[in-house]
C-alpha positions in Angstrom: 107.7 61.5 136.0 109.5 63.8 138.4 107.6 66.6 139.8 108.8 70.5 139.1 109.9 70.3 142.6 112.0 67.1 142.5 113.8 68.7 139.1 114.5 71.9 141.2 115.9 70.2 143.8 118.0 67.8 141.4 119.3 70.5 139.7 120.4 72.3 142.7 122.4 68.9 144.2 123.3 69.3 141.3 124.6 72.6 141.3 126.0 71.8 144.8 128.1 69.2 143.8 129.6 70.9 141.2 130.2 73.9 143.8 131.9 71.8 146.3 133.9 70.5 143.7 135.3 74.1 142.8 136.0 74.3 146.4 137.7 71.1 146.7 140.0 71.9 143.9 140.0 76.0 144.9 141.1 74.5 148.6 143.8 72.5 147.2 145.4 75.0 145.1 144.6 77.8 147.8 147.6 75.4 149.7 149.9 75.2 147.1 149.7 78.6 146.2 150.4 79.2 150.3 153.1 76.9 150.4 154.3 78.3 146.5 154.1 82.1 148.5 155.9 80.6 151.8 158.9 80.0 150.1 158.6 82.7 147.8 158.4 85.2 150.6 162.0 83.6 151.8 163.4 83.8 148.2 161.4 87.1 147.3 161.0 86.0 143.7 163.6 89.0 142.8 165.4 89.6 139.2 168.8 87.4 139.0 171.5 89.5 140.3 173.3 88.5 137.2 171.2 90.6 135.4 172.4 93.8 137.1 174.6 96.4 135.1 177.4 97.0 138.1 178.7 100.5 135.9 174.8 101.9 135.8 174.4 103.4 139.1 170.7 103.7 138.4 170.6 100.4 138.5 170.8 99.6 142.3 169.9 103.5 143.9 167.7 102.8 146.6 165.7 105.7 148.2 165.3 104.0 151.4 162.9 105.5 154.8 165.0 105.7 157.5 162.7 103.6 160.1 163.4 101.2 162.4 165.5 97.9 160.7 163.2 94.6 161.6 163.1 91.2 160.9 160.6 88.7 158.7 161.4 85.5 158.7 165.2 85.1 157.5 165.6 88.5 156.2 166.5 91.8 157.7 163.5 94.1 156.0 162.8 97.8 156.0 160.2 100.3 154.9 156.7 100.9 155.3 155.4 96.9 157.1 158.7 95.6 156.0 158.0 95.8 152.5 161.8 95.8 151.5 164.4 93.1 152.2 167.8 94.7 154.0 170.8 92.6 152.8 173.7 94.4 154.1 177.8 95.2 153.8 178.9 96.8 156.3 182.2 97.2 158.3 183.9 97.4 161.4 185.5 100.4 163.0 185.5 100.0 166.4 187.3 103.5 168.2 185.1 105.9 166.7 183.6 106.9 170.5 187.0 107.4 171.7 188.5 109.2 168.5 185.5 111.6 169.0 186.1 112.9 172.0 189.2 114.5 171.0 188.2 117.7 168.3 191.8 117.1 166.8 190.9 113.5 166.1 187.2 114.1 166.0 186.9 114.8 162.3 188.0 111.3 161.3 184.9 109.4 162.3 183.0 111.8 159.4 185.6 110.8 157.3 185.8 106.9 157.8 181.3 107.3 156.7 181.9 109.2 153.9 184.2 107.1 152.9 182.6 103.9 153.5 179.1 105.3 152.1 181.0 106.2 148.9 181.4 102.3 148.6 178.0 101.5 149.5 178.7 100.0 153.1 175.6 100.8 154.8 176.3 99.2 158.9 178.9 100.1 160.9 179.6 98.1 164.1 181.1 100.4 166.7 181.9 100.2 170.5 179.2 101.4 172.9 181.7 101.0 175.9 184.9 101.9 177.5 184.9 100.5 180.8 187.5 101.9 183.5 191.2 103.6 181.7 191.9 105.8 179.7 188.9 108.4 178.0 186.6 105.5 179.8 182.9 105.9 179.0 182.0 104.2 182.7 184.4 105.2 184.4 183.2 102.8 187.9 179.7 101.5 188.0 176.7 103.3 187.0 179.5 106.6 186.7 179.7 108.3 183.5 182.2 110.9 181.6 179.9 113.2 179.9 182.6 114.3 177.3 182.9 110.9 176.3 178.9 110.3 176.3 178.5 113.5 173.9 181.2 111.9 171.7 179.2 108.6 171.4 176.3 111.2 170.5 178.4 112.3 168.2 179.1 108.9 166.6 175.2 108.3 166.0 174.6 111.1 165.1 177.4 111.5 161.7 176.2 108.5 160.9 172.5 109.1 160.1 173.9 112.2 158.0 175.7 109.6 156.3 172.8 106.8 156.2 174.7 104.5 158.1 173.3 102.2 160.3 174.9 101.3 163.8 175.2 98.0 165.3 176.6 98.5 169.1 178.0 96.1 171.6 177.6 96.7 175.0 180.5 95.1 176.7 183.4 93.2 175.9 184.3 89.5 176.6 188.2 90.6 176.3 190.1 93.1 178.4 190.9 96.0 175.8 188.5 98.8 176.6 187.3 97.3 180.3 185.9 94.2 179.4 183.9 91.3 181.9 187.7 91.6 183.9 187.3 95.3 184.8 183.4 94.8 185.7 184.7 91.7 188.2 187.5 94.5 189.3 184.8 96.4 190.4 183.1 93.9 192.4 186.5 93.4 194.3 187.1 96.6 195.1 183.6 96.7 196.4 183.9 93.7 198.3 180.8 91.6 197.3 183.8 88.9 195.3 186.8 87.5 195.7 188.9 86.0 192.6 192.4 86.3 191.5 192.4 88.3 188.3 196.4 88.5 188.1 196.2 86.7 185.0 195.2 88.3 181.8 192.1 86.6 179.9 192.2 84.7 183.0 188.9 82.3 183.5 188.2 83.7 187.0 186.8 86.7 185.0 183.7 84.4 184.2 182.2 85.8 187.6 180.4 88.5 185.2 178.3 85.9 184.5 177.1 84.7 187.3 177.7 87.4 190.2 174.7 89.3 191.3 176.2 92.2 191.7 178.2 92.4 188.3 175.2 91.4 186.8 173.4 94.3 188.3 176.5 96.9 187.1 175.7 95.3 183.4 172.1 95.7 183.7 172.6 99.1 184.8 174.8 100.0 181.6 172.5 99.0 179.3 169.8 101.2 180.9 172.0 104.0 180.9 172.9 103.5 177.1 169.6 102.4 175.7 167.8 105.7 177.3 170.8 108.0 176.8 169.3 110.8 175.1 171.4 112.1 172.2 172.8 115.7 172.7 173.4 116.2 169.5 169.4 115.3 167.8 167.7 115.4 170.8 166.7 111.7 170.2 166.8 108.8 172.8 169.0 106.4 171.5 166.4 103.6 171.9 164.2 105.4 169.8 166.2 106.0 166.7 166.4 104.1 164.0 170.1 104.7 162.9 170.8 102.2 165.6 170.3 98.8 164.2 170.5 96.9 166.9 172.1 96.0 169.9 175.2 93.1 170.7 175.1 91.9 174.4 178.9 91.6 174.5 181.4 91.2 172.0 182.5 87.2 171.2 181.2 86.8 174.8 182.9 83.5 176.5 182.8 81.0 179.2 185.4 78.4 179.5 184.8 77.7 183.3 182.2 76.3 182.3 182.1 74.2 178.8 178.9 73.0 179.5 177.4 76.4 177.9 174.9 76.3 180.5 176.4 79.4 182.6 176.4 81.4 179.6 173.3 80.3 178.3 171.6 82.0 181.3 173.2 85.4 181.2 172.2 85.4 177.7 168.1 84.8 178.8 168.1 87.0 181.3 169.9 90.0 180.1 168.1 89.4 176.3 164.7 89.7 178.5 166.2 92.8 180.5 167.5 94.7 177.1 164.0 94.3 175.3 162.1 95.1 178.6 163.7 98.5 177.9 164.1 98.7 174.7 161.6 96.7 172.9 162.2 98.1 169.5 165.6 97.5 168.6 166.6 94.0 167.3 169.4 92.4 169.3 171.8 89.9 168.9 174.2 87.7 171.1 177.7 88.8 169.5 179.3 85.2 169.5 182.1 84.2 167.4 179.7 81.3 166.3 181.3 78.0 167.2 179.6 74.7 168.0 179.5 73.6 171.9 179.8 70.1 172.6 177.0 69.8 174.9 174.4 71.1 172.1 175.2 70.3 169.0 175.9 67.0 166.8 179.2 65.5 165.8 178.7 67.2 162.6 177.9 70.2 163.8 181.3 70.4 165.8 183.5 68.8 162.4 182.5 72.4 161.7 184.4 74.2 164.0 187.9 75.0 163.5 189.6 73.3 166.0 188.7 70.8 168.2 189.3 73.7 171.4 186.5 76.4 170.6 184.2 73.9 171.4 185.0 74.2 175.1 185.0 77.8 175.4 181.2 77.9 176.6 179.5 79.1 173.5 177.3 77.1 171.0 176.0 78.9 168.1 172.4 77.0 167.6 171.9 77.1 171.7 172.2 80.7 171.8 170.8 82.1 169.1 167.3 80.1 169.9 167.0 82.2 173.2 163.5 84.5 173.4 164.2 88.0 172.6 167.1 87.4 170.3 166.3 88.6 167.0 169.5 87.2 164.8 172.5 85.3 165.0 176.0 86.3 164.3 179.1 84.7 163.5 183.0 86.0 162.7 185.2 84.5 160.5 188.9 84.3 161.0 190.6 81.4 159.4 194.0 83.1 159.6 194.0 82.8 163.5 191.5 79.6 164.0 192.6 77.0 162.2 195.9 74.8 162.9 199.5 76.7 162.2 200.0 75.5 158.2 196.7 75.7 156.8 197.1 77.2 153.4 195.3 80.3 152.2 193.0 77.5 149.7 192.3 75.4 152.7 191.5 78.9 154.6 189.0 80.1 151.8 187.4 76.7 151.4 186.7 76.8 155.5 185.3 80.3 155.5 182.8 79.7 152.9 181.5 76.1 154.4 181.6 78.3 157.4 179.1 80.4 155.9 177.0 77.9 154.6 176.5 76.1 157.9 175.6 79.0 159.8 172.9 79.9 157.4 171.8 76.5 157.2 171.5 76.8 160.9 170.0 80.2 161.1 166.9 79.3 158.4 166.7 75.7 159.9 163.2 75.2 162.1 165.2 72.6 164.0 168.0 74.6 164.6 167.9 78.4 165.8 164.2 78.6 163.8 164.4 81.3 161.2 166.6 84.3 161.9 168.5 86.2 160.1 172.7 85.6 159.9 175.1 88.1 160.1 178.4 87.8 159.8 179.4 90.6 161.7 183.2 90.5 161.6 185.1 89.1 158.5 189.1 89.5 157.9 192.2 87.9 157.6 195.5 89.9 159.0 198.5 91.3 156.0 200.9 93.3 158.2 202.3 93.8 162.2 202.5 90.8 164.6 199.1 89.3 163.7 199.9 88.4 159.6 198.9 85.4 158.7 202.1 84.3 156.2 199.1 82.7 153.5 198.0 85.9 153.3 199.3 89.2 151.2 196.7 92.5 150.1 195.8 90.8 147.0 195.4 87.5 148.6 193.5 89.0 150.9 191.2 90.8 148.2 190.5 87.0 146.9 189.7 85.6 150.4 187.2 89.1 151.0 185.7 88.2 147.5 185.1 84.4 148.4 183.2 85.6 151.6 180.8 87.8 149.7 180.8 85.3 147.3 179.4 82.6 149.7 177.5 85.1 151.2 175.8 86.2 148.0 174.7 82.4 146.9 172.2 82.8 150.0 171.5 86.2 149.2 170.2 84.9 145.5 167.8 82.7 146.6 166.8 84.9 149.2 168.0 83.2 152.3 169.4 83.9 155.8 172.7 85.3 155.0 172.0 88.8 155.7 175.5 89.9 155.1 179.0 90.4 156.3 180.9 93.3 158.1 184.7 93.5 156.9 187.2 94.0 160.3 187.8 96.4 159.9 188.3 100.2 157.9 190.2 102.8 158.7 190.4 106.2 157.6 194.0 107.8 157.0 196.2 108.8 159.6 195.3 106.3 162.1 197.0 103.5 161.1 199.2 103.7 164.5 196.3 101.7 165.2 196.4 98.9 162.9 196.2 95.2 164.0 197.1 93.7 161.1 193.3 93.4 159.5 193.2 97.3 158.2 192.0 98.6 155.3 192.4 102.3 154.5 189.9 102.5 151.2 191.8 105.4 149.7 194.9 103.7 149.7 193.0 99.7 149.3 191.9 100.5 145.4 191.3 97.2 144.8 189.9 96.4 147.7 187.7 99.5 147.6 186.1 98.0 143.7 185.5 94.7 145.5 183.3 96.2 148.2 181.9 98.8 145.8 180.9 96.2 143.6 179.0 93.6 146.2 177.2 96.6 147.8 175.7 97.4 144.2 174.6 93.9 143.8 173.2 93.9 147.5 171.3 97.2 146.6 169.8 96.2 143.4 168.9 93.3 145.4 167.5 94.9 147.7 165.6 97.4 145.6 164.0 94.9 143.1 162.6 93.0 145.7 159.7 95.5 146.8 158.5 95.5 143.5 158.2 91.5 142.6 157.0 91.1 146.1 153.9 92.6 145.5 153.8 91.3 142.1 153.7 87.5 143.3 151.1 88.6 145.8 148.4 90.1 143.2 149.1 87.1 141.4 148.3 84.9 144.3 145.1 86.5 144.3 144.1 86.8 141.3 144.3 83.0 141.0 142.5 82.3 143.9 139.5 84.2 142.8 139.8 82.0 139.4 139.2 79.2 141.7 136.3 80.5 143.3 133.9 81.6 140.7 131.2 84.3 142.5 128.2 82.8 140.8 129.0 79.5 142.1 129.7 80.8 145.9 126.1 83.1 145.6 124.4 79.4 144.2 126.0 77.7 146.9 124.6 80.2 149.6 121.3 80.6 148.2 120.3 76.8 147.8 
């Protein structure tokens, strides 16, 4: 007959056994919830877009705190610890600096936010440069024009009264506006190179990217910008939020060398210099997102438009991987890519697999490793010397709606297309400036619905996410504590 002791001590294996059992099974379903929240953190869990009323404006107003725009995982997020997702549709407008500094043309950068914030366009990517020429913001090395510097205030400043964020480049691979060329000019005229720069766009103008002293002029710009104190709000510009983040060049190049590899180092070392002075503000590369032969895979580069951009020194998985880059960006322009002939369907149908690739890329772990994607210039050209002939303003509409379109898919299932910027709007009365690509929204009715209508879906998007967020995460924990019944841990403990 068993003693009271034995029984005790039977009953509590016993009890044990049946403990370790709940935590067996609790363990087991603590990692599939995990793995369950994982992917529901990427996809946010968030009401079908389908479902949204696009005439009931209450139905996508977003109150939103104006701090700093950061990333989690594959999403752009804002709010108090990120709590809100940040898909965004934004534009282009790329003279507002230079526009400002004249008080007859000043006016027109208010009107080109008021405008766009009417249609719910909430980035605007705008020159931080004008290097050497006319109304230059640098006029030589480490040389600034004030009255040029307070209109650049000015710029950032109009557009937090109009909650618009600013994305801004800080160079530019071409020559408009100074460009790599007029930095190498500099280094000429000050002796320390010598190349023949005769040619326009000519590849000798790759020396920014390797000269010691042109890289110190570039280093030296972005610490002028990045602690440029704003003398309109008083605030440094690497401290306010209205900037979202910074673009090392615009569609920055390197055909001298094909390999990617000189590039690839100018991107390291001046991604490390930005964040060393300006650790808050994402940053991004600026590329036009083609494949490089020396980096990616034959299907990778069956991507590309043609089989030339992939010796121009760029590679969009390569670059985007490097430390201190917080997303990737592409541009999309079929109209001037692909070969003479393409129609507008064969146009439409490469844009949106050119979407899909790049966010494939950007959420793959074996490709950049989970950043965000932003397509930050979108168009096709309707008028002047740049028109594409497949293209007309209502084609055009169609081709703009088949970009947000494929940009929206990823959006649904919350994924790494953070959105697009349209190149480019213009406000009236500066169309002596159009390349082709403009759209003035007054006068763009059509046009103006479209983007209307995408930024209400982005915003109810965006809006419903904070709440079934948090939802999925009580729910995560209220299962767990199903699993692990208190008595049972206490028996466990005690025995």
């Amino acid at each position: 007959m068993a003693t009271y002791r034995e029984k005790t001590r039977g009953k509590a294996l016993s009890s044990l056994l049946h403990c370790l059992l709940f935590f067996l099974l609790g363990a087991l379903a603590m990692a599939a919830s995990v793995a369950i929240l994982h992917l529901s953190s990427s996809e946010w869990r968030c009401s079908r877009l389908t479902d949204v009323n696009d005439d009931d404006p209450s139905s996508s107003e977003v109150v939103e705190e104006w701090g700093m725009v950061r990333t989690r995982g594959v999403q752009f997020v804002v709010g108090n610890g990120g709590s809100r997702p940040f898909y965004v549709n934004g534009f282009n407008t790329y003279w507002l600096m230079v526009l400002a500094v004249d008080p007859s043309t000043r006016g027109k950068v208010t009107e080109v936010f008021r405008q766009a914030a009417a249609v719910g366009l909430t980035v605007c990517r705008t020159w931080a440069f004008n290097d050497g020429g006319w109304r230059a913001l640098q006029k030589s090395p480490g040389v600034y024009d004030e009255e040029v510097f307070k209109a650049l205030d000015f710029v950032v400043s109009e557009a937090r009264k109009h909650r618009m964020r600013l994305i801004l480049p800080l160079c530019n691979n071409w020559d408009d506006y100074g460009g790599k060329a007029q930095y190498v000019r500099w280094a000429q005229a000050a002796g320390v190179i010598d190349v023949n720069l005769t040619t326009s766009g000519s590849v000798s103008a790759d020396a920014f990217f390797s000269d010691e002293t042109i890289k110190g002029y570039y280093k030296s710009h972005v610490n002028t910008i990045l602690t440029r104190v704003n003398s309109y709000t008083g605030v440094a510009y690497r401290d306010d939020p209205t900037i979202m983040a910074w673009e090392l060049m615009n569609e920055p190049r390197c055909a001298s060398d094909p390999t990617g590899d000189t590039l690839q180092a100018w991107i390291g070392e001046m991604a490390s210099h930005v964040k060393s002075v300006d650790p808050a503000h994402l940053l991004t590369v600026g590329t036009e997102g083609f494949y490089g032969r020396s980096s990616s895979s034959p299907v990778r580069l069956r991507v590309n438009p043609n089989a030339d951009v992939a010796l121009v020194g760029t590679d969009f998985v390569r670059n985007h991987r490097v430390h201190g880059v917080d997303f990737a960006s592409a541009h999309i322009y079929p109209d001037t890519w692909l070969p003479a002939g393409a129609t507008r369907e064969e146009q439409v149908r490469f844009a949106e697999s050119w979407v899909e690739a790049h966010v494939a890329d950007g959420e793959g772990a074996a490709a950049v490793g989970g950043k965000p994607v932003l397509f930050s210039e979108f168009g096709v050209s309707v008028s002047g010397a740049k028109k594409a002939a497949a293209f007309n303003a209502t084609s055009r509409d169609a081709f703009v709606e088949a970009v947000y379109g494929a940009v929206l898919r990823s959006t649904r299932r919350g994924g790494g297309g953070a959105g697009a910027l349209l190149w480019q709007v213009f406000p009236e009365g500066t169309e002596y400036m159009d390349d082709g690509y403009v759209v003035v929204l007054p006068r763009a009715a059509a046009t103006a619905g479209i983007i209307a209508a995408h930024s209400r879906r982005l915003q109810a998007f965006n809006s419903r996410c904070k709440t079934m967020t948090r939802n999925v995460d009580v729910r995560l924990v209220k299962y767990l504590l199903m699993m692990f019944p208190l008595e049972c841990t206490l028996e466990f403990f005690i025995f």
